[in-house]
N, C-alpha and C positions, 0 to 999 in steps of 0.2 A: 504493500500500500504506500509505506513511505519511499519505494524506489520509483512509482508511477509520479507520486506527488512531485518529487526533485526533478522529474524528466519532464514534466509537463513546466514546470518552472521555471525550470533552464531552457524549456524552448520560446516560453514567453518572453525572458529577457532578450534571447537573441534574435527576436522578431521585435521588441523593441529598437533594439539597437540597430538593422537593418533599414528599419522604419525610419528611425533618426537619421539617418547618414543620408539616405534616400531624399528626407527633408530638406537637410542642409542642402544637397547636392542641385535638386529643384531649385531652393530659393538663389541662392548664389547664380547659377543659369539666371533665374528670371532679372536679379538686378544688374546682371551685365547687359541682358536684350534691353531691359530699360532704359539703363544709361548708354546705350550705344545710339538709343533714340532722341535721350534726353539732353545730351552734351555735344560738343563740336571737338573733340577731341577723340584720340585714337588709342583702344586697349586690346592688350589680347593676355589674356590670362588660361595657360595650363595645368591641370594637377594629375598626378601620375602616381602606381604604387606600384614600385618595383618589385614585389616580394610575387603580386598575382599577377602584375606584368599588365591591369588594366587602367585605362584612359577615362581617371573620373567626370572629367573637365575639359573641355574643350572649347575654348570661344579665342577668334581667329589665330588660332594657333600654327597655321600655315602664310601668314602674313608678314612680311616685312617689316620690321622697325629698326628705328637707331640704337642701340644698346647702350651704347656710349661704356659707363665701365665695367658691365658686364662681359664687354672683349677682353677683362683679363682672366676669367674663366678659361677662354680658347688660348690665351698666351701662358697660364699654369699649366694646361693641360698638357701642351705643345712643349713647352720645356721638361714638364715632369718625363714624358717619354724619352726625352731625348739627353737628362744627364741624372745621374744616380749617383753622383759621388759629389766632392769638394769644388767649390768655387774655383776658378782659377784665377787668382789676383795677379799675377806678375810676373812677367818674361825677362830674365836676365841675361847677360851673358858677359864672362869676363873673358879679360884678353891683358895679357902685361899689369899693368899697374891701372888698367882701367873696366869699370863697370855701365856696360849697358843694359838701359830697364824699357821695358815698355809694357804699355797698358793693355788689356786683354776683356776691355770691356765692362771688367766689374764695378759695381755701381756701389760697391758698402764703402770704399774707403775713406775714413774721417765724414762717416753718414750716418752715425748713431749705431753704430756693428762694434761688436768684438775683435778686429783686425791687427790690433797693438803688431803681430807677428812682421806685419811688412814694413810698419813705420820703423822698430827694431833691427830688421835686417838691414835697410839703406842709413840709421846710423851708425852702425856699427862696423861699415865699407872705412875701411882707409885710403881704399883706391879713388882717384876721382870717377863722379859720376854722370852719364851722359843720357842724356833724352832719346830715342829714335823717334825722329818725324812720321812717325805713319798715322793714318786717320781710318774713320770709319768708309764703308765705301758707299755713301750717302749720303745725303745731306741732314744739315744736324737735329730740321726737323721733319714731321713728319707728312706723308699725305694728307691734304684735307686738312687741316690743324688751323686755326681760327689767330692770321697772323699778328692780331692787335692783343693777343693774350700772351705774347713776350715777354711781359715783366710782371708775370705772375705765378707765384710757386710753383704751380702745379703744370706750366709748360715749361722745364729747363731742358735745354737741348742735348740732345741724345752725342757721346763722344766716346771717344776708346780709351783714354786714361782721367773719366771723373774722378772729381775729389771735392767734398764735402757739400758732395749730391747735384753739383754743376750751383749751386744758389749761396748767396752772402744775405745772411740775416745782420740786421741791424736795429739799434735803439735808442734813445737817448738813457745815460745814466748820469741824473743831475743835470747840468748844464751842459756835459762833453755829449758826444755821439761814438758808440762803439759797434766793433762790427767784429764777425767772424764766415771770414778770415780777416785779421785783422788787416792785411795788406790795402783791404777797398776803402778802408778809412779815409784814407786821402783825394778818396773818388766820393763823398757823400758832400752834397751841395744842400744848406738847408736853407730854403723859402717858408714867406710865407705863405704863401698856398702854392701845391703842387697839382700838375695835371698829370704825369707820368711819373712811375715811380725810376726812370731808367731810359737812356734813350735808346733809339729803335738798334744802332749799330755798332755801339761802344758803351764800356765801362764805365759812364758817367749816370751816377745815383742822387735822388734826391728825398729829402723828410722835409714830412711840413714841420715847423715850428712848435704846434700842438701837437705833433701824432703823440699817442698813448700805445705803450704797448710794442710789439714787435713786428717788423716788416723784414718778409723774406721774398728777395727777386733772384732769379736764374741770369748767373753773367754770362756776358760772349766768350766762347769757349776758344782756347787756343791753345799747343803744346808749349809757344813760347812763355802764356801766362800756366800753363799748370807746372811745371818746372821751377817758377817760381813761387808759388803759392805749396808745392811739394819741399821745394829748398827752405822756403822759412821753414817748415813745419822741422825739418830733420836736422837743421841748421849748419845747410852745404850749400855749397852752388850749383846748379845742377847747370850744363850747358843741352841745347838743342845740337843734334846732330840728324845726319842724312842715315833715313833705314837702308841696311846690307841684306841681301838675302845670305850673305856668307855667316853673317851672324846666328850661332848657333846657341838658341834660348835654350835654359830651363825655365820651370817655370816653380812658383812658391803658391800652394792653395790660401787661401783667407777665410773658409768658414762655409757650413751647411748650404746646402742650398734650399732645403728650408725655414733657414732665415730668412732668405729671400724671401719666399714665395708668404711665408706669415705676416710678414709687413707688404708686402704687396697687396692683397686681398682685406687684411683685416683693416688697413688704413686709407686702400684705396689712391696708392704710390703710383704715380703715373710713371715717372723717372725709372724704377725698376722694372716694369714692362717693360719699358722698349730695350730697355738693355739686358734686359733678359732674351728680349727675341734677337739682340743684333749675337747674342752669343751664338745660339743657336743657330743662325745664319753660319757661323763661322764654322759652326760643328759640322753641319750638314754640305756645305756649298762653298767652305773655304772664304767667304767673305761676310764682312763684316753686316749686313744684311737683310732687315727686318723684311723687305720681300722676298729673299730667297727664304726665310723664315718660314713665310707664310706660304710660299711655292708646294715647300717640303711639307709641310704639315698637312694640306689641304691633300695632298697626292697621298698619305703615310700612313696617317693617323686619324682623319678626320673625311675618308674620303666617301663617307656611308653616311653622312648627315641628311636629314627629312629632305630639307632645302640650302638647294647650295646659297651660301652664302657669301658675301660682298664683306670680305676683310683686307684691309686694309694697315692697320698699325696696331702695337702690343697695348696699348693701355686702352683706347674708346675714347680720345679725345677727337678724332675726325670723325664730321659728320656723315662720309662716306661709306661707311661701315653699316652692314645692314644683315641682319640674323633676326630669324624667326624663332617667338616662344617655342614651337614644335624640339627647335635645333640647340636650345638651352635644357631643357630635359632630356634628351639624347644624349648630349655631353653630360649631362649632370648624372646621368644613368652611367656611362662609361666609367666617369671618375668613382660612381658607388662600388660599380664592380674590380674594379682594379684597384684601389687603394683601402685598404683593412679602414674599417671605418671611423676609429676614434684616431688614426695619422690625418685623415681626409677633413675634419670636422675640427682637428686643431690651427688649420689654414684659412676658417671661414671667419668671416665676423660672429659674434653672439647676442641674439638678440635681448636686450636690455643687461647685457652685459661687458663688451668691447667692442672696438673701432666704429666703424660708421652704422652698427643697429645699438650702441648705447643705450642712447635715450628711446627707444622703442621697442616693441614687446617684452616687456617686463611680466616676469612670473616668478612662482616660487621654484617653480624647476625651467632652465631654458631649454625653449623649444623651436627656435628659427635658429638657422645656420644657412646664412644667402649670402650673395654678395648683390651690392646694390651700384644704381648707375648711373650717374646724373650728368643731365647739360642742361640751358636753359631752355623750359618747356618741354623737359624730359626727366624720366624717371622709371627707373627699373629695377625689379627684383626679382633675384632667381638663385633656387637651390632647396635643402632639406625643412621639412616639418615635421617634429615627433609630437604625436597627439597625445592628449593625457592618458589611453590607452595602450599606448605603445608604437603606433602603429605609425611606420617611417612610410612619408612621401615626399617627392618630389616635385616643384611647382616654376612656374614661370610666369610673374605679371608685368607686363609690360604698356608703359604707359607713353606716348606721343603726341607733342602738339598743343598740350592744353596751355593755356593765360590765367588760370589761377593759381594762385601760389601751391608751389609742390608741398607743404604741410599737407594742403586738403587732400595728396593726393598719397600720401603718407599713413595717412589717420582711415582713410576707405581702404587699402590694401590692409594695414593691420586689420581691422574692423573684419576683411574676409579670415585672415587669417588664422585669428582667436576663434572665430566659427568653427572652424575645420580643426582647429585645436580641440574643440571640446566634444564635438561628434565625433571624428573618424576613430 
C-alpha cells in the first residue's frame, strides 16, 4: 500500500515538474514573440541541454548578430586547441659578449602577471643588450576597429614585444602628475579642459586640471620606445638593432597560459585576445597573424559550426564580426565537452561574483558562468546555467541595435535567467 502511495507521488511530482519547465519554456517563447513585436530592436536568444542533447529554446537562433566580446569565446577556444603548455615570453640569443632578445608576442609583461623570471634574466646579463627590429606582420590594429577609440584603454595596439599592456596610466598625486611608466611623465600636458586624452599619432598626453581619479590610454607602439621603456625598467641601455635570420633564439617561458585566458574572459581584456590570436598565427602559419589565426581555426577547429561565420579579430571590438546565437552554443557545447568542467568554469566570469557579471545574478549558490559582450547599442550573453536543481544548460542571448540604455537590457536577460534558474 505504502509502495503504491510513494509511486503515485513521485509520479505527481515529476508531472509537476515537467508541467513547470513546460510553463517556463511557453512563457519565455511568448515574451520574446512579444517583444520582437513590441521593440525596434534585435534579439535572439538560445537555450540548450547538453546532457539530453535537446533544443529548449529557440528564437532567431540562426540569425546574424555583432557579438562584439563574445568573439573571445572563439579566440579561447582557438588558442586553447592550439597550445597546452607555457607562454613563450622571450627569444634570446647570445653571441660574444652580447645578448639579443626579442619579443614573441606575449602580452603579460609588467601587465599585472607573475613574470618577475624575464625582468631577472635581462638584469642579470653582463653582456650588453640588443633589441631585434622585427614587428608583427600587421598592422597594429585591427579590422573594422572604430579608429576615434585610440586613446582609450580598451583599444591598445596589438605589437610583438608589449610591455605594461601597450597603455601609460596616469594621475595626479597632490599637485604633481605621475605616471606608469614613469618615462611619459614628461609627455602629460595638463589643460584646462581636455578634448583628447592623447593625440591621434604621437606620445603626446593630456589631464584636465580637475580629473579625479585614474586615466589609462594605449601609447604608439615602437621597438625604439619599448627598449627604452624595457631599459628603465632593468636599468641598461638596450640599443635597436636589425633582425638576422642567422640569429639562433632560445626562448624563456613567462607563465600558464591560463593566466591568460582567466583575465581574458573574466575581465573582458581586449589587449590579450588579439595577442593571443597573433601567437597563434605564429604557431600555425609562421606569422605573426590574427588572420592567419583565424584562417587556421575556421578550417581546424571550428569548421562544423551551424553558421559560418564572419570573424574577423581576437577580442569583438570590430563591428565586422558577425556569429549566430545557434554558433555560440555549439562552441559552448564543444568547450563542455573537451574541457573537464570545473578547468572550463574557472575561465568564465561568475555571476554576482567576479569580473564583468559582479554586480549581476546574485544568489546564494552561483549559477551563471557567460561571458558577456558589449559595444554601443549592443549587448551579449552566452555560456553555462546551473539550475537550482542541478540541471546544466547552455544558452545564448543576444541583443542588437536597441537606444535604450543597456541596464534595461541587462535586468530582462537576468529576469529570463533566474526563470530558468528556478524551473529547469
Amino acid at each position: 500500500m505504502n509502495c503504491k502511495f510513494y509511486t503515485r507521488f513521485l509520479a505527481v511530482i515529476i508531472l509537476v515538474l515537467v508541467v513547470g519547465s513546460c510553463g517556463t519554456t511557453h512563457s519565455i517563447r511568448k515574451e520574446l514573440r512579444r517583444s520582437h513585436q513590441k521593440t525596434s530592436f534585435f534579439k535572439g536568444f538560445v537555450l540548450y541541454n547538453p546532457i539530453s542533447k535537446k533544443e529548449i529554446i529557440n528564437h532567431n537562433g540562426a540569425k546574424y548578430f555583432t557579438p562584439a566580446s563574445n568573439t573571445k569565446l572563439v579566440t579561447f577556444y582557438t588558442a586553447y586547441r592550439t597550445f597546452k603548455d607555457s607562454v613563450q615570453g622571450l627569444a634570446y640569443y647570445k653571441t660574444g659578449d652580447s645578448l639579443v632578445i626579442k619579443g614573441l608576442a606575449d602580452p603579460s609583461l609588467l601587465y599585472g602577471f607573475q613574470t618577475q623570471q624575464i625582468i631577472d634574466f635581462l638584469r642579470g646579463q653582463q653582456d650588453s643588450i640588443y633589441l631585434a627590429d622585427s614587428t608583427i606582420d600587421e598592422t597594429p590594429y585591427g579590422s573594422g576597429w572604430a579608429w576615434d577609440d585610440y586613446q582609450y584603454y580598451y583599444m591598445p595596439e596589438k605589437s610583438l614585444f608589449p610591455i605594461y599592456g601597450n597603455i601609460v596610466s596616469y594621475a595626479f598625486k597632490g599637485d604633481s602628475v605621475i605616471s606608469i611608466p614613469e618615462y611619459f611623465r614628461k609627455s602629460i600636458t595638463i589643460l584646462d579642459s581636455v578634448v583628447v586624452s592623447r593625440e591621434l599619432a604621437e606620445n603626446k598626453f593630456y589631464l584636465q586640471r580637475n580629473h579625479q581619479g585614474k586615466k589609462e590610454v594605449p601609447f604608439v607602439t615602437s621597438n625604439q620606445l619599448t627598449a627604452k621603456l624595457l631599459g628603465d625598467t632593468i636599468h641598461k641601455y638596450i640599443k635597436v638593432i636589425p633582425n638576422s635570420k642567422y640569429f639562433d633564439y632560445k626562448v624563456i617561458n613567462s607563465l600558464p597560459f591560463d593566466s591568460l585566458y582567466q583575465k581574458m574572459l573574466t575581465v573582458s581584456d581586449n589587449f590579450i585576445a588579439e595577442q593571443l590570436m597573433l601567437m597563434v598565427g605564429k604557431k600555425v602559419s609562421n606569422l605573426y597573424s590574427v588572420d592567419e589565426a583565424i584562417k587556421f581555426s575556421l578550417a581546424n577547429y571550428l569548421q562544423d559550426f551551424p553558421q559560418k561565420p564572419r570573424w574577423v579579430d581576437g577580442s569583438g571590438l570590430s563591428r565586422y564580426n558577425l556569429f549566430t546565437p545557434d554558433d555560440m552554443v555549439f562552441l559552448l557545447e564543444k568547450m563542455y565537452r573537451e574541457i573537464p568542467r570545473q578547468q572550463l568554469f574557472s575561465y568564465f566570469p561568475i555571476g554576482g561574483k567576479t569580473g564583468t557579471l559582479k554586480n549581476w545574478y546574485a544568489n546564494d549558490r552561483p549559477f551563471v558562468y557567460a561571458k558577456s559582450g558589449s559595444l554601443s547599442n549592443n549587448y551579449n550573453l552566452s555560456g553555462y546555467i546551473i539550475t537550482k536543481k542541478g540541471t546544466l544548460l547552455i544558452f545564448s542571448y543576444m541583443n542588437n541595435h536597441f537606444r535604450v540604455p543597456t541596464a534595461v537590457v541587462k535586468k530582462e536577460i537576468e529576469k529570463t535567467l533566474k526563470k530558468i534558474y528556478n524551473t529547469y
